[in-house]
C-alpha positions in Angstrom: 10.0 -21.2 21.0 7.7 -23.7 19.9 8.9 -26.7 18.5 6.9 -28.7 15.6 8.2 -31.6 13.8 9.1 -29.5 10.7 8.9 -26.0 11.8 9.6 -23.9 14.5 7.9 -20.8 15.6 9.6 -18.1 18.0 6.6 -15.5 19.0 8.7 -12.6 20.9 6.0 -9.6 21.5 5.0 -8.0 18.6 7.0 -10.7 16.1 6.7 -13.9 15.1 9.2 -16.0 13.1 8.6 -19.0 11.7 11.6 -21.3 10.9 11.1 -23.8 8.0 12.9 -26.6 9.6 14.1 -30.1 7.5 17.7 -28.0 6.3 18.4 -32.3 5.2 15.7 -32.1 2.9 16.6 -28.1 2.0 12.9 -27.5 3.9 11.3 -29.2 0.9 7.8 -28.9 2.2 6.3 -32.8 2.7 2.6 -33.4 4.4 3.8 -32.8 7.6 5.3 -29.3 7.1 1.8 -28.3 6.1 0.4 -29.6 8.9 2.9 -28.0 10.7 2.4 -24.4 9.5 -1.2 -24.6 9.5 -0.4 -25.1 13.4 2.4 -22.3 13.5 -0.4 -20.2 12.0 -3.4 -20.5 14.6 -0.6 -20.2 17.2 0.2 -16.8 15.9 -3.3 -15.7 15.7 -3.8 -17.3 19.4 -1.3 -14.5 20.5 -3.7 -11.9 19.1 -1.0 -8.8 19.6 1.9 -10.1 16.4 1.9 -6.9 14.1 4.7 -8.8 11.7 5.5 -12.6 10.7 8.6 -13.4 9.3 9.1 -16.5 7.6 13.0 -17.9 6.7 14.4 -21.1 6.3 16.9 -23.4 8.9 19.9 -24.2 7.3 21.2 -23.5 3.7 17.8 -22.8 2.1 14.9 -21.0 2.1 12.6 -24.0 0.6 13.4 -26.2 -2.1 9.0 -26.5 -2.9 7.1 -29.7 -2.4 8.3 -32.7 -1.3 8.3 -34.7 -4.6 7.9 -38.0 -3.5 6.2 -37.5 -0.3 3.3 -34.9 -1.5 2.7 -36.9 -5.2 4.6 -39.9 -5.8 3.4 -41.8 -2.5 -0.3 -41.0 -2.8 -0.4 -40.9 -6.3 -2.2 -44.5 -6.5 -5.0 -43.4 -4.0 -6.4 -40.5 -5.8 -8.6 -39.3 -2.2 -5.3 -39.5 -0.2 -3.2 -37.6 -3.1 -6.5 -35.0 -2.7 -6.1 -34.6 1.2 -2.3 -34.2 1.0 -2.3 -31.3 -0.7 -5.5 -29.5 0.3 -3.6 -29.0 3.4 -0.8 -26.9 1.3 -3.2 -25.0 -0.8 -5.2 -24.0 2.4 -2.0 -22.6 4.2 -0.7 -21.1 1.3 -4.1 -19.3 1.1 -4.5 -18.3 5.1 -1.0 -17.0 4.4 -1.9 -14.9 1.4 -4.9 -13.1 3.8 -3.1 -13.4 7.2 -3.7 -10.5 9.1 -0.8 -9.3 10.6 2.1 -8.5 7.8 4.3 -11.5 6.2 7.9 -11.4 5.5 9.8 -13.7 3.5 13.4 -13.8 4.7 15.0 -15.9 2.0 18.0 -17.7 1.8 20.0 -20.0 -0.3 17.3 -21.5 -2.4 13.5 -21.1 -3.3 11.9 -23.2 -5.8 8.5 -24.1 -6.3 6.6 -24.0 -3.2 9.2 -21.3 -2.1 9.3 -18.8 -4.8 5.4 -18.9 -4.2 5.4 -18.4 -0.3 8.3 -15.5 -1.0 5.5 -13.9 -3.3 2.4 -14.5 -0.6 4.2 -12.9 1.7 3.3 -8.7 1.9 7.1 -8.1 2.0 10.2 -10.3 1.3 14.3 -9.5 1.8 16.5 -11.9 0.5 19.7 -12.6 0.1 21.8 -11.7 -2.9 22.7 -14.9 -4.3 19.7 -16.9 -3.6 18.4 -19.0 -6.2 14.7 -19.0 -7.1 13.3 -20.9 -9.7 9.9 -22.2 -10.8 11.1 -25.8 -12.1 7.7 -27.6 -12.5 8.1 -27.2 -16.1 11.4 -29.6 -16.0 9.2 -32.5 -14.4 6.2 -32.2 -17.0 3.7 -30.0 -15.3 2.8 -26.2 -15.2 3.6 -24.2 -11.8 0.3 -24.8 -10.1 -1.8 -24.8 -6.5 -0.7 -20.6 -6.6 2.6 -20.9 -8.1 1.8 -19.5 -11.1 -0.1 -16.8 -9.5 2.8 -15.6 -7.6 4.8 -15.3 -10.5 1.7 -13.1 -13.0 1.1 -10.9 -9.5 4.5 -10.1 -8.7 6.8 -10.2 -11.8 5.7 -8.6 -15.5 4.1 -10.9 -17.9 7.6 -11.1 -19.8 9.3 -12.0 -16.7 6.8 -14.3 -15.4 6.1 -16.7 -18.7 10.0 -16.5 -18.8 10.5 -18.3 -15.7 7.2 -20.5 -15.8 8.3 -21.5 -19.6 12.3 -22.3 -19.5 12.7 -23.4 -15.6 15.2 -21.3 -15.2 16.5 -19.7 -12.2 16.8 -16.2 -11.1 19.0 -14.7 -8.6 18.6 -12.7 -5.2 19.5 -9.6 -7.6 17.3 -10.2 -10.3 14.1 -10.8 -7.9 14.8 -7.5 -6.7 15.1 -6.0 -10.1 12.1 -7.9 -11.4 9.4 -7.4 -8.1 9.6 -10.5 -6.4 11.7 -9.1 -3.3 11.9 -5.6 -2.1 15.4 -5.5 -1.5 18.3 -7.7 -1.8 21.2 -8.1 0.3 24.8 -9.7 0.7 23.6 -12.9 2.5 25.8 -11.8 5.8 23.2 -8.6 6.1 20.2 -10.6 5.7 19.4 -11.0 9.5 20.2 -7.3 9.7 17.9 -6.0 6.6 15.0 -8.2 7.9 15.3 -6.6 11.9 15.4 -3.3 10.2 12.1 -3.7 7.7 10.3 -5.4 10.8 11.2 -2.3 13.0 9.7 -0.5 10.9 6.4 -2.2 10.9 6.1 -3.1 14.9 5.7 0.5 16.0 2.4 0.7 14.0 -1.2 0.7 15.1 -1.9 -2.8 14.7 -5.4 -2.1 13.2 -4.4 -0.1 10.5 -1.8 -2.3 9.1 -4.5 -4.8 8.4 -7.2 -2.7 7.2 -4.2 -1.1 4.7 -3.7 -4.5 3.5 -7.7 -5.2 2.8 -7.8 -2.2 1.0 -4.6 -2.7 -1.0 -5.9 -6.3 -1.9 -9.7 -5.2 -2.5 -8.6 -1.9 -4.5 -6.3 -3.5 -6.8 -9.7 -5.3 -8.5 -12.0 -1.8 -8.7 -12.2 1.4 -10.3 -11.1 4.6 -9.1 -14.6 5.5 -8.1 -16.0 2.4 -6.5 -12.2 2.4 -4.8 -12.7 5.5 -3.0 -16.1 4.1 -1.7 -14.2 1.2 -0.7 -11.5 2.6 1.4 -13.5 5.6 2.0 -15.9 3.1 4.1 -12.8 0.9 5.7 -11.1 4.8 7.2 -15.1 4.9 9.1 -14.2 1.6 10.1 -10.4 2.4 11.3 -11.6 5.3 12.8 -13.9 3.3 15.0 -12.2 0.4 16.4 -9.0 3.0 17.0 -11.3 5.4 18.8 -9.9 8.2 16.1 -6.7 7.8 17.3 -5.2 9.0 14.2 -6.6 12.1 15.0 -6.8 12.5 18.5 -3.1 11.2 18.9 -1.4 11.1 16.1 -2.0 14.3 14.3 -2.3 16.0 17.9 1.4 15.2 18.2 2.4 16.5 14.7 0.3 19.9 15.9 2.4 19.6 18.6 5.8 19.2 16.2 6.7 16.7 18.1 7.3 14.7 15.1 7.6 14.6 11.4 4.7 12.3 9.4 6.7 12.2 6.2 10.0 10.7 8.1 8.6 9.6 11.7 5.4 7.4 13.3 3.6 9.1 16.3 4.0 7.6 19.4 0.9 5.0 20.1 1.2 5.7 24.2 1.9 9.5 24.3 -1.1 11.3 23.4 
């Protein structure tokens, strides 16, 4: 366990979690929480072998967002300081977005703001069934902004999303499922349970190709159909490289061996 001032980071093998930690504050993010994850961050890519990071709050809530006073009303009066306060967020928030093993937002209690947009950053997200999200920027005067908005347009429909950017209002565990935000939602006693079982299911996986399926996903959803089968077409030439073939020299070796099903089973990695 490493222990920051705001977060902590547990790195056991293959998974990393990340614990959002001022549960006083409802791990409102403030300066130092950015500093603080940036850190978490290069730790995890330090370690070189984490397939899956998941990323939950301490306490009763996921995040309440930024720190209002601390991110915006305290450097409000010196424009440059207000500036370098919160380039720290957006550049997390971004490294987040592009990270290259696979995010998972483990949400509970509440996630507003800042947290309803690091619950859509994240690749995957489970949460709990009566969490509340919300996007309440528009109740203080300003439009969800520095990605907030653009987790809501790339994760809900454009009825959905303008609904919750417009009125402020809040949505529930439930709804996020129903709507795209989460994959699944679950009775908040399961949560822990839900979240070991998605994160099994990622850790036996070859490392490599969980990234390069993640570059192709983001790069594909911008192209047409042809120049997206040049696209992945070229990143399988790269896969197949830095994996010495191994999906075909182990993987589909096995399945011509039966010894296990592709369409309900992974190969095993050390078992040729």
């Amino acid at each position: 366990m490493i222990t920051l001032d705001t977060v902590n980071l547990e790195i056991e093998g293959p998974v990393a979690t990340i614990y959002l930690n001022r549960p006083d504050k409802k791990n409102a993010m403030n300066p130092q929480m950015h500093r603080d994850m940036n850190e978490a961050l290069d730790a995890i890519e330090a370690a070189e072998d984490v397939k899956a990071v998941v990323i939950t709050g301490n306490g009763d809530s996921f995040s309440a967002g930024m720190d209002l006073e601390e991110c915006f009303l305290r450097p409000y009066d010196d424009p440059q300081l207000f500036y370098r306060t919160n380039l720290v967020a957006l550049k997390w928030f971004q490294r987040l977005k592009a990270f290259p093993a696979v995010t998972i937002a483990k949400v509970n209690g509440y996630a507003f703001g800042g947290g309803f947009e690091v619950t859509g950053l994240c690749d995957l997200a489970i949460a709990a069934e009566d969490v509340k999200f919300g996007l309440s920027e528009i109740n203080f005067g300003i439009f969800p902004a520095g990605g907030a908005s653009w987790a809501a347009t790339h994760n809900l429909s454009r009825k959905q999303a303008l609904y919750y950017i417009l009125t402020g209002a809040t949505m529930t565990g439930t709804e996020a499922e129903r709507y795209g935000l989460v994959n699944k939602a679950v009775p908040a006693e399961e949560l822990d349970a839900a979240t070991e079982k998605l994160v099994g299911r990622i850790v036996n996986k070859n490392p490599v190709t969980l990234r390069l399926a993640k570059e192709v996903y983001e790069r594909t959803t911008h192209l047409d159909l042809p120049e997206a089968i040049d696209y992945d077409q070229a990143k399988l030439w790269e896969l197949a490289r830095l994996t010495s073939n191994e999906w075909i020299t182990v993987a589909l070796k096995q399945f011509e061996k039966r010894s296990y099903r592709p369409g309900l089973d992974t190969y095993k990695r050390d078992v040729a």
